[in-house]
C-alpha positions as YAML, in Angstrom:
chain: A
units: angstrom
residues:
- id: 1
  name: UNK
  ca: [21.13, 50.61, 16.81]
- id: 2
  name: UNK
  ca: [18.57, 49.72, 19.37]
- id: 3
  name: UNK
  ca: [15.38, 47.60, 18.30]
- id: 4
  name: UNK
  ca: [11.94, 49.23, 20.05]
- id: 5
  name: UNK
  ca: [10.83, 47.44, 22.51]
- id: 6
  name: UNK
  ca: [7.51, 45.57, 22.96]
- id: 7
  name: UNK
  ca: [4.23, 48.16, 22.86]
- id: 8
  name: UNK
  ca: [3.20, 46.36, 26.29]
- id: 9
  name: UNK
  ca: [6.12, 46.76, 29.03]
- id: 10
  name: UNK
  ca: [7.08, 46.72, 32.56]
- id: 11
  name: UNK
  ca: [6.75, 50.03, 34.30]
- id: 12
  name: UNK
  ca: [9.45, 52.39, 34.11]
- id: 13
  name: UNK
  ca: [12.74, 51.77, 36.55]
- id: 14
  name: UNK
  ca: [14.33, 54.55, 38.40]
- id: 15
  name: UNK
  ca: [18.24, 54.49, 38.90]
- id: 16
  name: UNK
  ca: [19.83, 55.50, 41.40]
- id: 17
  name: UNK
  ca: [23.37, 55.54, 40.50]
- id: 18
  name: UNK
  ca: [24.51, 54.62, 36.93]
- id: 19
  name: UNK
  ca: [27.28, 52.29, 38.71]
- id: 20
  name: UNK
  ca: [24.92, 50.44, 40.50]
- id: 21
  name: UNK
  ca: [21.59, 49.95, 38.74]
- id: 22
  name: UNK
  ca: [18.66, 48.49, 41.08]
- id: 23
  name: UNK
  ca: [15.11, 47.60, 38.77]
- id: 24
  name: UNK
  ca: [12.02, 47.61, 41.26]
- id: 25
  name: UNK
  ca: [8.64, 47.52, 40.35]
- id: 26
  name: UNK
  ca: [6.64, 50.87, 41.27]
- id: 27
  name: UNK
  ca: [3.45, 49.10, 42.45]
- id: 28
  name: UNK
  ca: [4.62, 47.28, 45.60]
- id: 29
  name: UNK
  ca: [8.19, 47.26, 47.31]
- id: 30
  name: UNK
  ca: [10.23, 44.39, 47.34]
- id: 31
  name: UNK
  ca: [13.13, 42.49, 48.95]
- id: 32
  name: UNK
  ca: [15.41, 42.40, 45.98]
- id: 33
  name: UNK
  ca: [17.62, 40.01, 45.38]
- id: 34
  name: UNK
  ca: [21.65, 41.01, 46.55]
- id: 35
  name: UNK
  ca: [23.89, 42.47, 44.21]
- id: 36
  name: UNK
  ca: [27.46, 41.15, 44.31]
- id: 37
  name: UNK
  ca: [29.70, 43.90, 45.68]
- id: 38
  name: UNK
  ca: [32.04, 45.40, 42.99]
- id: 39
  name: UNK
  ca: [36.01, 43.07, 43.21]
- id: 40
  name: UNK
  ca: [38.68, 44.41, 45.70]
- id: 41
  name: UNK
  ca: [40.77, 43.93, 42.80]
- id: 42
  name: UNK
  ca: [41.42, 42.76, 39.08]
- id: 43
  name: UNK
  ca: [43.05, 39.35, 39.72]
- id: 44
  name: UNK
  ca: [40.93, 36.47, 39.51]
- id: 45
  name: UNK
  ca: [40.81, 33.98, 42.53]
- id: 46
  name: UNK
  ca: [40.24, 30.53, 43.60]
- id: 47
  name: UNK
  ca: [36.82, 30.42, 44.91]
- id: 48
  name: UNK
  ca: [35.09, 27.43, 46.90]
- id: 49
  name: UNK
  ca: [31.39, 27.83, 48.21]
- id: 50
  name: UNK
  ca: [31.36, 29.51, 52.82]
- id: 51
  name: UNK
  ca: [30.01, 26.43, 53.65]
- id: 52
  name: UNK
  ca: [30.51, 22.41, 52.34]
- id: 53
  name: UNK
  ca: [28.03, 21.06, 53.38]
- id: 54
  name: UNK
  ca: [24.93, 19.76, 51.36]
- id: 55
  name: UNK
  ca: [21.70, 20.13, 53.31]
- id: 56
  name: UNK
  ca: [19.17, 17.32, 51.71]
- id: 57
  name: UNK
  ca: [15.65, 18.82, 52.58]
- id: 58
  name: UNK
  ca: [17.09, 22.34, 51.62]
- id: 59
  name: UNK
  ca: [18.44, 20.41, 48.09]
- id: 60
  name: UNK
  ca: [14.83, 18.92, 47.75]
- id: 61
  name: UNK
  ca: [12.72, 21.93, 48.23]
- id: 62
  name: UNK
  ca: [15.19, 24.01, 45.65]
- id: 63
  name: UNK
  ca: [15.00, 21.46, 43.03]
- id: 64
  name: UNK
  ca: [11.21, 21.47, 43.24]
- id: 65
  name: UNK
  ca: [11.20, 25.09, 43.33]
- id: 66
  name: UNK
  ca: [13.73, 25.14, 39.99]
- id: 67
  name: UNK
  ca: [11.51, 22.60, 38.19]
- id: 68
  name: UNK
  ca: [8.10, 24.67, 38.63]
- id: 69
  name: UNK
  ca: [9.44, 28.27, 37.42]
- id: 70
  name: UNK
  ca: [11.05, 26.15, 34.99]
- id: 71
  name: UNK
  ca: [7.60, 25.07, 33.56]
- id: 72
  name: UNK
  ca: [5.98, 28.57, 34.80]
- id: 73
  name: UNK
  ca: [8.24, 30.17, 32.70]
- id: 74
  name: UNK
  ca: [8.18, 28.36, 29.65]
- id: 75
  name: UNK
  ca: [4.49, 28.76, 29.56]
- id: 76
  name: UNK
  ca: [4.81, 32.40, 29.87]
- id: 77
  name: UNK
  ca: [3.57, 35.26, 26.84]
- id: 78
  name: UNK
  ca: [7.16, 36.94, 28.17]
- id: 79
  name: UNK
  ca: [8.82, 33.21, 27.19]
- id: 80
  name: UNK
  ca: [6.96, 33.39, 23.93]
- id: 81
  name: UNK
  ca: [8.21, 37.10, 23.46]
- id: 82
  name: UNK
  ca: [11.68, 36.34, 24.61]
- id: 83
  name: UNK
  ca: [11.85, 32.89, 22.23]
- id: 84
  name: UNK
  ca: [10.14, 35.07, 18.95]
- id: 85
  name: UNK
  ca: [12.78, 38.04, 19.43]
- id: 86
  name: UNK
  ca: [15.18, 35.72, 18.81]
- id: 87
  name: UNK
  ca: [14.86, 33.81, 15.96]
- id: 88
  name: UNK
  ca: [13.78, 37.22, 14.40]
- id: 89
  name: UNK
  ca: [15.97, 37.42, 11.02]
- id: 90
  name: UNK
  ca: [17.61, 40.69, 12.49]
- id: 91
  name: UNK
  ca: [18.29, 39.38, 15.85]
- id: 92
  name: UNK
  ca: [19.03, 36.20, 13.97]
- id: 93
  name: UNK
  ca: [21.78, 37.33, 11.80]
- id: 94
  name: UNK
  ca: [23.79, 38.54, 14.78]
- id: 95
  name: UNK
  ca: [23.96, 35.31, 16.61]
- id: 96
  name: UNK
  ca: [25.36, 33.98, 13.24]
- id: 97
  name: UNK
  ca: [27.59, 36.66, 12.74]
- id: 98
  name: UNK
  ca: [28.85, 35.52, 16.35]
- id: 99
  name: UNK
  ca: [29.07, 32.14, 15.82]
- id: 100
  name: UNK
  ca: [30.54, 32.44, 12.57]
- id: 101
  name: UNK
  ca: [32.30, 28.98, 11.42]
- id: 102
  name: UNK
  ca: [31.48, 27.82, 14.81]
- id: 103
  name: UNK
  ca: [28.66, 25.38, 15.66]
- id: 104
  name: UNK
  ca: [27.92, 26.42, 19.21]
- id: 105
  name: UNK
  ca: [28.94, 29.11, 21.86]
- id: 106
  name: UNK
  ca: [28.93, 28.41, 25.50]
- id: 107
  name: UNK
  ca: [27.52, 30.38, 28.13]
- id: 108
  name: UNK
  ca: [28.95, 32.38, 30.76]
- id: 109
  name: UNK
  ca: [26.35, 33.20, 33.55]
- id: 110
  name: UNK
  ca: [27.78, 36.17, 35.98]
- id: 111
  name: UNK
  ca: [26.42, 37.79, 39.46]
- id: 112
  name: UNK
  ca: [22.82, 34.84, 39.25]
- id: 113
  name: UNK
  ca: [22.59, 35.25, 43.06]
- id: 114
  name: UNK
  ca: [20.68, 33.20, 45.41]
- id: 115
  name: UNK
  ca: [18.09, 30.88, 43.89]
- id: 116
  name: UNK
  ca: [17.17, 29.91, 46.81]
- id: 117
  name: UNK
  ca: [16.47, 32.87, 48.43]
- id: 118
  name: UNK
  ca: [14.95, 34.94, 45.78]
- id: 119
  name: UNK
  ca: [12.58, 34.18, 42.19]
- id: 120
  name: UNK
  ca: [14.24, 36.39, 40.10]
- id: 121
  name: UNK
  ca: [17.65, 34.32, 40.20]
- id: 122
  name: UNK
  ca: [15.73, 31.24, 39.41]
- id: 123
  name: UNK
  ca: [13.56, 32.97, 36.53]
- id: 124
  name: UNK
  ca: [17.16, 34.12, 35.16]
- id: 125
  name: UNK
  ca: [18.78, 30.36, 35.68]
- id: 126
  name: UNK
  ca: [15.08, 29.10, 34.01]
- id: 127
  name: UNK
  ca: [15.49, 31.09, 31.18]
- id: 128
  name: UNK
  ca: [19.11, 30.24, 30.23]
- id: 129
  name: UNK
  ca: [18.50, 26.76, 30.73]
- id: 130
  name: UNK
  ca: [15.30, 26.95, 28.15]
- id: 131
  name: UNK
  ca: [17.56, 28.87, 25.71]
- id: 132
  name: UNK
  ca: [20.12, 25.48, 25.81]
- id: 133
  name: UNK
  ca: [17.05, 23.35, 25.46]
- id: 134
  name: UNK
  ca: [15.78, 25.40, 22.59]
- id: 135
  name: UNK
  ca: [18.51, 26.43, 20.79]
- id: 136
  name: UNK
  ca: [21.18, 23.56, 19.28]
- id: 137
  name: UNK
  ca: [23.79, 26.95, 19.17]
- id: 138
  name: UNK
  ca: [24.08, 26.91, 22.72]
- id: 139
  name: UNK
  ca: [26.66, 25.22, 24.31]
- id: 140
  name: UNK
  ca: [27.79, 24.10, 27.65]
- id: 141
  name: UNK
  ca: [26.37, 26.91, 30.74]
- id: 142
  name: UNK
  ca: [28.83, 28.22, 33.12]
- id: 143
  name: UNK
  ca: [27.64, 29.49, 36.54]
- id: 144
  name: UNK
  ca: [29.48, 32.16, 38.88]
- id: 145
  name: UNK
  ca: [28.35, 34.19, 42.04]
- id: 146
  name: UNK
  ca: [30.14, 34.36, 45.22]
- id: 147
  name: UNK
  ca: [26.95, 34.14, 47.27]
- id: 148
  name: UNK
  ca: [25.86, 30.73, 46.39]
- id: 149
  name: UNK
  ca: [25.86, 27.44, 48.85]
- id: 150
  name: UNK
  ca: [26.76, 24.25, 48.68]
- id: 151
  name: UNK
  ca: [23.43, 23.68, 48.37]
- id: 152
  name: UNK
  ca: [23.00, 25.83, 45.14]
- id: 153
  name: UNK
  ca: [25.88, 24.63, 43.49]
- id: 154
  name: UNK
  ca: [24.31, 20.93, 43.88]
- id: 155
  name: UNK
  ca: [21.08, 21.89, 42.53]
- id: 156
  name: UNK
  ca: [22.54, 24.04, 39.52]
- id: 157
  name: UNK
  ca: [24.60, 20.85, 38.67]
- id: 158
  name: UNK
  ca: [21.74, 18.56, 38.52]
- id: 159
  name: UNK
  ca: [20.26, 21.02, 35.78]
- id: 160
  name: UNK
  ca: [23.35, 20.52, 33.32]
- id: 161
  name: UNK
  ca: [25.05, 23.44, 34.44]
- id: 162
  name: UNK
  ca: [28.52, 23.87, 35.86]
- id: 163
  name: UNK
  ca: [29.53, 26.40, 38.48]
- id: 164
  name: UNK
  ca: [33.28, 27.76, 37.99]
- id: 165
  name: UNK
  ca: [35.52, 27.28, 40.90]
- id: 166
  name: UNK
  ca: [37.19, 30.68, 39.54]
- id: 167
  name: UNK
  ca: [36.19, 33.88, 40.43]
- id: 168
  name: UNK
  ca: [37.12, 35.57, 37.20]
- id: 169
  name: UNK
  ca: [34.87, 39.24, 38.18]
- id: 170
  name: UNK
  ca: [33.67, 38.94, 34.72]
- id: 171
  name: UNK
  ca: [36.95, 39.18, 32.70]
- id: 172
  name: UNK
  ca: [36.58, 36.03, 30.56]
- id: 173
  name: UNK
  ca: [38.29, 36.38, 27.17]
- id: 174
  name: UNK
  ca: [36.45, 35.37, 24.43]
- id: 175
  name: UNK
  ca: [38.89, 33.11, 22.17]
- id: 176
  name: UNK
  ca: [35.77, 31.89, 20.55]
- id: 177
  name: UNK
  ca: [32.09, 32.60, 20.56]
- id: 178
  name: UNK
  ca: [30.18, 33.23, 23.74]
- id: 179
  name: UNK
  ca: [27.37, 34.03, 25.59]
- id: 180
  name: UNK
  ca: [27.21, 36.33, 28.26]
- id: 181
  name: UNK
  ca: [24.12, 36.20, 30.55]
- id: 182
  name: UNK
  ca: [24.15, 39.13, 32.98]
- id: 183
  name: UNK
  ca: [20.87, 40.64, 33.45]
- id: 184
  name: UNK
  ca: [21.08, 43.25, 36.62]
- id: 185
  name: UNK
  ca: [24.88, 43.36, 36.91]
- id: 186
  name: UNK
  ca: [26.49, 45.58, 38.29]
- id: 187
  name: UNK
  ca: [28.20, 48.45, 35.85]
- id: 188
  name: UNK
  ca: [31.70, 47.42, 37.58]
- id: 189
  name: UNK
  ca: [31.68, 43.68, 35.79]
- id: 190
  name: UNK
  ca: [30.28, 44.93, 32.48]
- id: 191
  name: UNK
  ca: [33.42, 47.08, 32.53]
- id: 192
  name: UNK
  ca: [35.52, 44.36, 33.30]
- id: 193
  name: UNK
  ca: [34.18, 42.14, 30.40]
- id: 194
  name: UNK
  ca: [35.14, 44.67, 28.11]
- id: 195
  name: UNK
  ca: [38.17, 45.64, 29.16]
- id: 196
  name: UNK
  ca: [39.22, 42.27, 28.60]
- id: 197
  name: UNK
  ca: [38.03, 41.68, 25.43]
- id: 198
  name: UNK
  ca: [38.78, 45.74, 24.15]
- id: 199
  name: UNK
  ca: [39.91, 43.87, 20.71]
- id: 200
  name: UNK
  ca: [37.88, 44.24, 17.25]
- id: 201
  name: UNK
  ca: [38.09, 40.42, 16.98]
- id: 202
  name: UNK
  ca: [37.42, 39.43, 20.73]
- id: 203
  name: UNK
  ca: [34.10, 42.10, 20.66]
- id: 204
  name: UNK
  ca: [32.93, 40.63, 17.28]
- id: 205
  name: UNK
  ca: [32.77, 37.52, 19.51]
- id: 206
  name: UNK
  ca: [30.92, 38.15, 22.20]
- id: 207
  name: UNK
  ca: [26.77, 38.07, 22.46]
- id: 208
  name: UNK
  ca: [25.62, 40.05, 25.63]
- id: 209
  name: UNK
  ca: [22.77, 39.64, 27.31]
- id: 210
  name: UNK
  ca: [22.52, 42.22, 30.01]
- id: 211
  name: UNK
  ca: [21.83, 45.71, 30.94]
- id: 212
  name: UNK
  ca: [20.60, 47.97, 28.56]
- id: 213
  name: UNK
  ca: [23.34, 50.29, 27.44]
- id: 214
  name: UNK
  ca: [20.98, 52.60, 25.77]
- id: 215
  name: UNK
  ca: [19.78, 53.01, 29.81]
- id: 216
  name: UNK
  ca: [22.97, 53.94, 30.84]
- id: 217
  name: UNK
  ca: [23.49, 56.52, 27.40]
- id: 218
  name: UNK
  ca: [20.04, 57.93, 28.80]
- id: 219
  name: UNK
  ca: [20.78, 58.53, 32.38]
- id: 220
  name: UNK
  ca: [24.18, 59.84, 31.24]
- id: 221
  name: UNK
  ca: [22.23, 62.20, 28.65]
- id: 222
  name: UNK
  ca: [19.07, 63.37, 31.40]
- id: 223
  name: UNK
  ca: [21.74, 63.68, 34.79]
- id: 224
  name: UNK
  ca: [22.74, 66.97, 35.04]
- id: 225
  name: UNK
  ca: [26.53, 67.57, 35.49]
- id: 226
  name: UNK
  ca: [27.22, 63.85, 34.61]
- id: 227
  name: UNK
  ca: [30.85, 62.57, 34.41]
- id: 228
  name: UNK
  ca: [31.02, 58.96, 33.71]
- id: 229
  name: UNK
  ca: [32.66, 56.55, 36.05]
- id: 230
  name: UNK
  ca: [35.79, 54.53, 34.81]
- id: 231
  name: UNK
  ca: [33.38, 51.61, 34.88]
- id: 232
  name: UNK
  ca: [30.48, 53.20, 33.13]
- id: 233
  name: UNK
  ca: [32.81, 55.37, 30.58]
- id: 234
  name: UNK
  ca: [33.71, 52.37, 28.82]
- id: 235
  name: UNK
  ca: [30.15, 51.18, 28.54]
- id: 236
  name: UNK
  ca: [29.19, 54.05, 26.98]
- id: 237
  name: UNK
  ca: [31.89, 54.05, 24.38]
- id: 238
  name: UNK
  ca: [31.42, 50.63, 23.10]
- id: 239
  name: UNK
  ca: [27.06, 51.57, 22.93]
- id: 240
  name: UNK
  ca: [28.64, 53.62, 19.40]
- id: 241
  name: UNK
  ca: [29.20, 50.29, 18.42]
- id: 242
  name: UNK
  ca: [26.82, 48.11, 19.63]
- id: 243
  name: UNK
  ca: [23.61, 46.71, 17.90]
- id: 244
  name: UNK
  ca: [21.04, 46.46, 21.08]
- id: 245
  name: UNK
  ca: [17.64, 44.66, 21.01]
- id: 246
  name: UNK
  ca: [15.49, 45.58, 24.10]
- id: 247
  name: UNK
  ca: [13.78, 42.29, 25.41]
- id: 248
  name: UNK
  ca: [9.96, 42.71, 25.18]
- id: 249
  name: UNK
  ca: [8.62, 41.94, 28.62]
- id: 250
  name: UNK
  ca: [4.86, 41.85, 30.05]
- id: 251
  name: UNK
  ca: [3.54, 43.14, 33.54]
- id: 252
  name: UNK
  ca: [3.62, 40.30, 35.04]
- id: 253
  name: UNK
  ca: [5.48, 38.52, 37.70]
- id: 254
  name: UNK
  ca: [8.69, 38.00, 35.29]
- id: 255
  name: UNK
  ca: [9.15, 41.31, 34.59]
- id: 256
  name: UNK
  ca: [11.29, 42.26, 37.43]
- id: 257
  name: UNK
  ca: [13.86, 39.58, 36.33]
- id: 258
  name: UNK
  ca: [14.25, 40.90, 32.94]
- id: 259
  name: UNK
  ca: [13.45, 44.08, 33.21]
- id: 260
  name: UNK
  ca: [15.57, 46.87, 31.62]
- id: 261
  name: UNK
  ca: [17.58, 44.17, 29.45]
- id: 262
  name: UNK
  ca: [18.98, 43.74, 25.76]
- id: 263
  name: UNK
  ca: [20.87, 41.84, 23.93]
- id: 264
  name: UNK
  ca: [23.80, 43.10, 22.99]
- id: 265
  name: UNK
  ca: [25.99, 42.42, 19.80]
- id: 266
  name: UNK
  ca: [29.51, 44.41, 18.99]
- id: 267
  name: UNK
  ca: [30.41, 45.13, 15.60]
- id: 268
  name: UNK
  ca: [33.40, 47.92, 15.68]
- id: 269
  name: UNK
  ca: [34.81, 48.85, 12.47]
- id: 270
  name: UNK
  ca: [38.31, 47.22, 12.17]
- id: 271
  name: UNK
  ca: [39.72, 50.29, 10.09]
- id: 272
  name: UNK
  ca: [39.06, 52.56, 12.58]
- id: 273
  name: UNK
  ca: [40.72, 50.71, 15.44]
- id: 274
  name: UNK
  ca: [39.20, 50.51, 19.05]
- id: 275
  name: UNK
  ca: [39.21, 54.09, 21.27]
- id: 276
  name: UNK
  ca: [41.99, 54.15, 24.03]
- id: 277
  name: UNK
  ca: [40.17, 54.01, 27.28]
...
């Protein structure tokens, strides 16, 4: 089930591969932001930052940075939107069916990128740290990409987030309630989250917020000759199941952070089992 999205949106995106989705505004090119390249391999590894060194004037001028999209964001109609959508009773009720007995669920932030090279990982950091701030549900946040600096990972801490020393390439499994935060992923760690948690009980606890997978259903459904991916297939097979809300968004300067995202919420029918994948 997929909620309609918001009568004013972001132009439309173009994808170019349906492993590998890039979001660009039509109006004017931009540098976008890097995409984590898909893992060698399935086993998670000890990670530690290229370089270990703190740079002060660097740390400054990204905590500065941090603390003004924080407050341009929060003053934003998309913030408004975003905050609205979810305390909507439908939207509601699936947080709650997440969280069940429990009184919070952490937050597991995957492939953020650089904030200090680029906006939209800093509008994406922003708005998870608002959602903590607004929301007594939301636990502790959890940070992971392989491109960040020393640097980063200083300024990230001094927000209340922690940044794993793990890289897990997204297979966390999800003992208890959580929240995933993934907007502009690649297909490969979407997969990977899944995979790992391709239990009735282990989906039903799990709140995505990500990638549309109606997009992906639609550029499987308009491609001609299509054949999924291993990565996408599985995507696509858990969207029979999924209840999807499309984040409203505005033209404006946030929309290429958000754009082409949903929250996602798994419900599979326990008599019918999971599909073999």
């Amino acid at each position: 089930m997929v909620a309609a999205a918001d009568p004013i949106a972001c132009e439309s995106s173009e994808y170019v591969d349906p492993d590998w989705i890039v979001v660009l505004p039509r109006r004017k090119k931009r540098k976008g932001q890097p995409k984590t390249p898909p893992p060698e391999d399935e086993h998670q590894k000890p990670w530690a930052p290229p370089d270990t060194e703190v740079d002060s004037t660097k740390k400054l001028k990204l905590v500065q940075n941090m603390q003004t999209c924080l407050k341009k964001l929060e003053s934003s109609k998309f913030y408004d939107l975003f905050i609205n959508q979810i305390q909507d009773p439908e939207v509601s009720t699936c947080f709650t069916r997440v969280l069940g007995s429990e009184p919070k669920m952490n937050m597991v932030m995957y492939g953020i990128g650089s904030i200090e090279s680029f906006e939209a990982p800093r509008l994406q950091l922003s708005l998870a740290i608002l959602m903590k701030r607004r929301f007594e549900w939301v636990g502790e946040i959890e940070v992971f990409d392989p491109v960040l600096s020393a640097t980063e990972i200083k300024v990230i801490e001094s927000l209340g987030c922690s940044v794993m020393s793990l890289n897990e390439q997204g297979r966390r499994e999800t003992v208890k309630p959580m929240l995933f935060f993934m907007p502009h992923c690649e297909a490969v760690l979407y997969h990977n989250l899944l995979e790992t948690n391709w239990d009735v009980n282990k989906l039903r606890n799990m709140a995505l917020f990500g990638n549309s997978f109606e997009a992906y259903e639609h550029h499987a459904s308009v491609v001609k000759d299509y054949i999924a991916s291993a990565y996408t297939k599985r995507i696509l097979i858990a969207r029979t199941f999924t209840d999807e809300f499309r984040i409203p968004v505005v033209p404006d300067d946030h929309c290429k952070a958000f754009h082409e995202s949903s929250w996602h919420f798994f419900n599979p029918e326990s008599e019918k089992g999971l599909p073999i994948v």
